[in-house]
PLY file of the C-alpha trace (Angstrom):
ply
format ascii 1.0
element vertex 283
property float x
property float y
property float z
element edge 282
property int vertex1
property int vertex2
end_header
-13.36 -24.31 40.34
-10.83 -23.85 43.35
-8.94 -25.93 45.81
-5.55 -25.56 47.30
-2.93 -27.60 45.41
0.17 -29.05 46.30
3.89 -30.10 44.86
5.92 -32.84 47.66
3.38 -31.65 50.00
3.76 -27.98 50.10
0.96 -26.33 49.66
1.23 -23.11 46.96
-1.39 -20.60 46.21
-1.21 -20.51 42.25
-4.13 -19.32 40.55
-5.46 -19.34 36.73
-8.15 -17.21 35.61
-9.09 -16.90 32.29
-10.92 -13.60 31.17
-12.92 -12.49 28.53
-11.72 -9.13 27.23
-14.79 -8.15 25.09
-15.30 -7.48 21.40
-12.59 -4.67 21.90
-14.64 -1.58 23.18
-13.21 -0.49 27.11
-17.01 -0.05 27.19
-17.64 -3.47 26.64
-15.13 -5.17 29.16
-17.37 -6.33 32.36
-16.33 -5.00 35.85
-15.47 -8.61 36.81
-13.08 -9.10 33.95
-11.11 -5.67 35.02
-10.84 -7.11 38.71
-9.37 -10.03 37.67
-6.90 -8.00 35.06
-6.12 -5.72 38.15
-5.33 -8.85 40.38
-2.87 -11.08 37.63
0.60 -11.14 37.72
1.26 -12.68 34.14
-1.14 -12.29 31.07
-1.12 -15.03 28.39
-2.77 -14.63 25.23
-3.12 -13.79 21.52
-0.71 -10.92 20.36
-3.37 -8.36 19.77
-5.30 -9.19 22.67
-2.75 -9.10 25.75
-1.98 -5.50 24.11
-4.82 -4.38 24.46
-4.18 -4.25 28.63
-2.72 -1.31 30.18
-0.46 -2.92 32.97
1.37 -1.94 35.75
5.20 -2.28 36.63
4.52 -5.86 38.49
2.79 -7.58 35.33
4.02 -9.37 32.68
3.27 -10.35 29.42
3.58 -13.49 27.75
2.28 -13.06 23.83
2.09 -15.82 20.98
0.46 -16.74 17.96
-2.75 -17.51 17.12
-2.61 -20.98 16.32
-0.45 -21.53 19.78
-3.51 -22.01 22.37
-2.80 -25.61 23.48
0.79 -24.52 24.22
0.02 -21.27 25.74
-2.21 -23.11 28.20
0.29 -25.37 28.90
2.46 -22.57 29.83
0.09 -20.25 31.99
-0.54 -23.71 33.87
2.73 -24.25 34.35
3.45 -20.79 35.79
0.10 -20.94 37.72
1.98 -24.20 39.42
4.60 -22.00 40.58
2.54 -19.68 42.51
1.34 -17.27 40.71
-1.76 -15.57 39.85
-2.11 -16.16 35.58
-4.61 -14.62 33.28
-5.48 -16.19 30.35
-6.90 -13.56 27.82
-9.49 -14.04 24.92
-11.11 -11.63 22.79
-15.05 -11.48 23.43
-16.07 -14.47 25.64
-13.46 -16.96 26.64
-15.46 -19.75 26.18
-16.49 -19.25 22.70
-14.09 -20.42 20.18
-11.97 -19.61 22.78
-9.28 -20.06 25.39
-11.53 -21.71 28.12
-11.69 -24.76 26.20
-7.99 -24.85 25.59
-7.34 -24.60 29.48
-10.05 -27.28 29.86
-8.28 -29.99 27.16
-4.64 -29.17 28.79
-5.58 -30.37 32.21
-7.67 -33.15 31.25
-4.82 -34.26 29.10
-2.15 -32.76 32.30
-0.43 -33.64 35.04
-2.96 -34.74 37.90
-1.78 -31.76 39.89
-2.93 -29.42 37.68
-6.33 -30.48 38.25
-6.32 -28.75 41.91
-5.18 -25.79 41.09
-7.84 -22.61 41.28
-9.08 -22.19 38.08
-11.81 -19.60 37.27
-13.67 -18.37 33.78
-14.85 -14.76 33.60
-17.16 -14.30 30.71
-17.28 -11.53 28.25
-19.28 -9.90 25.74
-19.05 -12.22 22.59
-18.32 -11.23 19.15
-21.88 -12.44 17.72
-23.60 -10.51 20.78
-21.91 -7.16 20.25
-22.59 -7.40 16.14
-26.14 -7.95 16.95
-26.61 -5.03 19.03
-25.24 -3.41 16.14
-27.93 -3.88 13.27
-31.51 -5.17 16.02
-31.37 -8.54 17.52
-31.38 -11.66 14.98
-30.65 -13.55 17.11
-33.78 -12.89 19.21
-34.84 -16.53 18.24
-32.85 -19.84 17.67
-29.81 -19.78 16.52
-26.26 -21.69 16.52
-22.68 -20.26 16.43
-19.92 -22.49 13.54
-16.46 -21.42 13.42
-15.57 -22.08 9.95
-11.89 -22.93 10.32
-11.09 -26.42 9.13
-7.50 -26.08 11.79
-9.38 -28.54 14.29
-12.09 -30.32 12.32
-12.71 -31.06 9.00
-14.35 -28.89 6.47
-17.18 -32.47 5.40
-18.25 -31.40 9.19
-18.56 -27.89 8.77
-20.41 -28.35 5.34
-22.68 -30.90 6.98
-23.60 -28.69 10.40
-24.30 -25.73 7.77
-26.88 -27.94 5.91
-28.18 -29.07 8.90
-28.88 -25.88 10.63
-29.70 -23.74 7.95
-32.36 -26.72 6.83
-33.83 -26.55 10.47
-34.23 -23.08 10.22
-31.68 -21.62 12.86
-30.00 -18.05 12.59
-26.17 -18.53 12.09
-23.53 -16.72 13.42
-20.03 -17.49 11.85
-16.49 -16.83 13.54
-12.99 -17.39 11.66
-15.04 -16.95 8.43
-11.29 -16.51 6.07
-7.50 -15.95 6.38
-4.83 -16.01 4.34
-4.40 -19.76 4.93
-7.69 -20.67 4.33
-9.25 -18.03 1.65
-11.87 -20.30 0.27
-14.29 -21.56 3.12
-16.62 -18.79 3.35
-17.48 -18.66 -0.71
-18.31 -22.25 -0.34
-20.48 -21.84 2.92
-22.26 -19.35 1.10
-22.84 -21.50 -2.09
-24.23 -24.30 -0.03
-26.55 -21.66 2.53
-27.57 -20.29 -0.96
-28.92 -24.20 -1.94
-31.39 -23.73 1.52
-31.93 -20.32 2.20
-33.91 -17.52 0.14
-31.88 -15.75 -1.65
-32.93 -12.25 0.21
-32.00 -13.94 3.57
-29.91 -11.06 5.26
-26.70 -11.35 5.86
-25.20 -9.16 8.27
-20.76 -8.72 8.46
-19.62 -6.80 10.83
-16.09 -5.75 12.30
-14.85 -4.01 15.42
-17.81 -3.79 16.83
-18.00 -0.99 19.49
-14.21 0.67 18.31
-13.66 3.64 16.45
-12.84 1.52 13.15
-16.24 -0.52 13.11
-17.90 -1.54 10.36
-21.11 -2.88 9.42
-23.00 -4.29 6.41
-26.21 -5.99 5.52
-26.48 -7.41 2.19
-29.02 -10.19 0.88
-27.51 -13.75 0.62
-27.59 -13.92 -3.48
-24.69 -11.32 -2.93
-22.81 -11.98 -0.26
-19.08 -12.52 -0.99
-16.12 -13.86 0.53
-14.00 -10.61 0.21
-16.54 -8.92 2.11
-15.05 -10.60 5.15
-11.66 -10.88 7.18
-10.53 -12.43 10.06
-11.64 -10.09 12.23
-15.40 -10.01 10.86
-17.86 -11.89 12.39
-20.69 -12.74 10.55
-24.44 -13.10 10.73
-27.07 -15.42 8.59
-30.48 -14.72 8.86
-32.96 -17.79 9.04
-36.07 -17.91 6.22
-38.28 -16.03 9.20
-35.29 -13.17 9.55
-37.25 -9.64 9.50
-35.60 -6.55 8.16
-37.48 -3.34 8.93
-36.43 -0.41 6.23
-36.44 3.27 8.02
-35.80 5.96 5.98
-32.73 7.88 6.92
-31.46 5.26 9.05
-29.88 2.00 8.97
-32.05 -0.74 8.69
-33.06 -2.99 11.42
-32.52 -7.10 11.30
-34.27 -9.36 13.89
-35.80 -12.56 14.42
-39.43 -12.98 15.09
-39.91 -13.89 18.97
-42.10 -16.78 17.49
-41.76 -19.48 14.39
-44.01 -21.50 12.55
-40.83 -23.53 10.48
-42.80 -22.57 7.29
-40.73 -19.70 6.06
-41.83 -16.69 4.24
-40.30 -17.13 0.23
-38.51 -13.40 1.13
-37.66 -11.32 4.28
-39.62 -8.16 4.82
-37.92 -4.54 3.56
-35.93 -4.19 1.12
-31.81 -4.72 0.76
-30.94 -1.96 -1.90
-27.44 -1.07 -1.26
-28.85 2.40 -0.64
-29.98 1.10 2.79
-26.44 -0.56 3.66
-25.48 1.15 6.87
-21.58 2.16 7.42
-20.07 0.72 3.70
-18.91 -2.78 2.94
-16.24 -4.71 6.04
-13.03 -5.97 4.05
0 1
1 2
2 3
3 4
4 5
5 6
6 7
7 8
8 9
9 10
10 11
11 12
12 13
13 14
14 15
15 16
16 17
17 18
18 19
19 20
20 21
21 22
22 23
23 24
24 25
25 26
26 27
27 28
28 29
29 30
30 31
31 32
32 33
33 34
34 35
35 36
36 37
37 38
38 39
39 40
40 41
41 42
42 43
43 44
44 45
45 46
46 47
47 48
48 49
49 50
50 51
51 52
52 53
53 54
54 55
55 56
56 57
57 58
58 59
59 60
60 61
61 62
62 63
63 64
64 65
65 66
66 67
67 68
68 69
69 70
70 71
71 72
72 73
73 74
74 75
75 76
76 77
77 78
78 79
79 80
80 81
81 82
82 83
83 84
84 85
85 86
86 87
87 88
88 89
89 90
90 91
91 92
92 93
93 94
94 95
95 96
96 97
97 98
98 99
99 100
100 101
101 102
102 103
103 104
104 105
105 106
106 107
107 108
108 109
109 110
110 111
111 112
112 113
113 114
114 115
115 116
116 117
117 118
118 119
119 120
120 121
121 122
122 123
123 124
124 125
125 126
126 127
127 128
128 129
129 130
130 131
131 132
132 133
133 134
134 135
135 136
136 137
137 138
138 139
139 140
140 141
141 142
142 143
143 144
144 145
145 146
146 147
147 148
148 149
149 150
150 151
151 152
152 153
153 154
154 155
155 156
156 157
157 158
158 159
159 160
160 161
161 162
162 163
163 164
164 165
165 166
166 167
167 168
168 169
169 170
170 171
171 172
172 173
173 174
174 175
175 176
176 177
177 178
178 179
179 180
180 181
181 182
182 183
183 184
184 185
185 186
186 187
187 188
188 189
189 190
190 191
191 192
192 193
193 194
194 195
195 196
196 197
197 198
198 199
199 200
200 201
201 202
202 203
203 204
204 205
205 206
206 207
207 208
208 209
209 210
210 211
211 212
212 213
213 214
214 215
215 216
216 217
217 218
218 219
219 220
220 221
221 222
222 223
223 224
224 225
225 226
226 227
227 228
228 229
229 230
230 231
231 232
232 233
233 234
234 235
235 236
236 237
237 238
238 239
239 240
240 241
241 242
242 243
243 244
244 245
245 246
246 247
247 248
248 249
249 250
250 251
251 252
252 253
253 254
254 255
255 256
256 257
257 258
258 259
259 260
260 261
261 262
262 263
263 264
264 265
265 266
266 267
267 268
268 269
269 270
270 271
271 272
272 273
273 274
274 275
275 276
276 277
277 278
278 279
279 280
280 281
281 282
């Protein structure tokens, strides 16, 4: 999205690009989203993310709060106005539970001249994508993605997309699974997953994928618990055709059959002892 915008017809060169950092890992951030860090003049973004960046003497930061994404896009548009080139920064992909859509819902509901300034989305490794690498690849079939924060929707909605997918069979990967604010969500997505799914469905947390401080944990659904998870996990809900392939001396692997026949096996393959839990329990 480009175009050269203009404020009492003078024409500025302002430019918003919002960049998806990865899951965390330097390893993990794409060549196009280090150009674009190398290029902005101001960074906008969640506290722990705009830290992340190793800047230079000519770039700024501009850190806030979580739950501050319609203002901080306000703000890095506002700037961008001015002239300047603007990064927005998200953890993972910016378009995923992210702040692409929050730069998307500030100029439709913005100024008209914000809609001509140059706005571009550089994509990133996503949470979900990076935790799967870790354990196989379930989600090497069909599956959906459900943030289970009730902030921006309400939690009927969430309860009634879980039922829906997990009834038509669909690998789930959840984001914003608990916080201190809301501590109760993921115990009641599990109770109602637990109503559809076999109980030996694997369930895969995992945290800091790809940093020094990752964890990872496969347990069956009967057990799966809401202190297993933080903030920070993202987690992983295999569909009644999930696979799990037991190795001995190594961690086991989780995938999703390239086909489906919608029947379901009654339990996954392997076994989900917690002697074959790789890399202890995410908290």
């Amino acid at each position: 999205m480009s175009g050269d915008a203009s404020r009492n017809g003078v024409a500025f060169t302002g430019r918003l690009t919002v960049i998806g950092l990865g899951p965390g890992s330097p390893e993990q951030m794409t060549p196009e989203a280090r150009n674009a860090v190398e290029r902005a003049t101001d960074f906008f973004g969640y506290f722990p993310y705009v830290e992340r960046l190793t800047l230079g003497p000519h770039q700024r930061r501009h850190a806030s709060d979580n739950r501050e994404e319609l203002a901080r896009a306000k703000a890095a548009l506002a700037l961008a106005m001015d002239g300047r080139e603007v990064a927005v920064v998200s953890g993972g992909d910016a378009g995923v539970f992210a702040m692409a859509a929050a730069i998307c819902e500030a100029i439709d509901h913005g100024p008209a001249e914000w809609r001509a300034l140059d706005i571009a989305i550089v994509p990133g490794v996503a949470a979900m994508l990076a935790m799967a690498a870790c354990v196989g690849a379930p989600l090497g079939h069909d599956f959906c993605a459900i943030s289970l924060s009730d902030n921006l929707k309400p939690w009927e909605l969430i309860a009634a997309r879980l039922r829906a997918v997990a009834g038509a069979g669909l690998v789930i990967a959840l984001y914003n699974p608990v916080s201190k604010a809301r501590p109760w969500q993921l115990g009641q997505a599990f109770d109602i997953l637990r109503d559809i799914l076999p109980a030996r469905t694997p369930v895969v947390f995992g945290r800091a994928a790809g940093r020094p401080d990752e964890r990872v944990a496969i347990v069956p659904l009967a057990e799966a618990r809401s202190d297993m998870a933080d903030m920070a996990t993202c987690i992983i809900i295999g569909s009644p055709e999930t696979r799990l392939i037991t190795r001995d001396g190594r961690a086991p692997l989780v995938y999703a059959p390239r086909s489906a026949t919608g029947a379901g096996p009654d339990v996954t393959q392997g076994s989900l002892s917690e002697g074959s839990l790789p890399q202890g329990s995410p908290s």
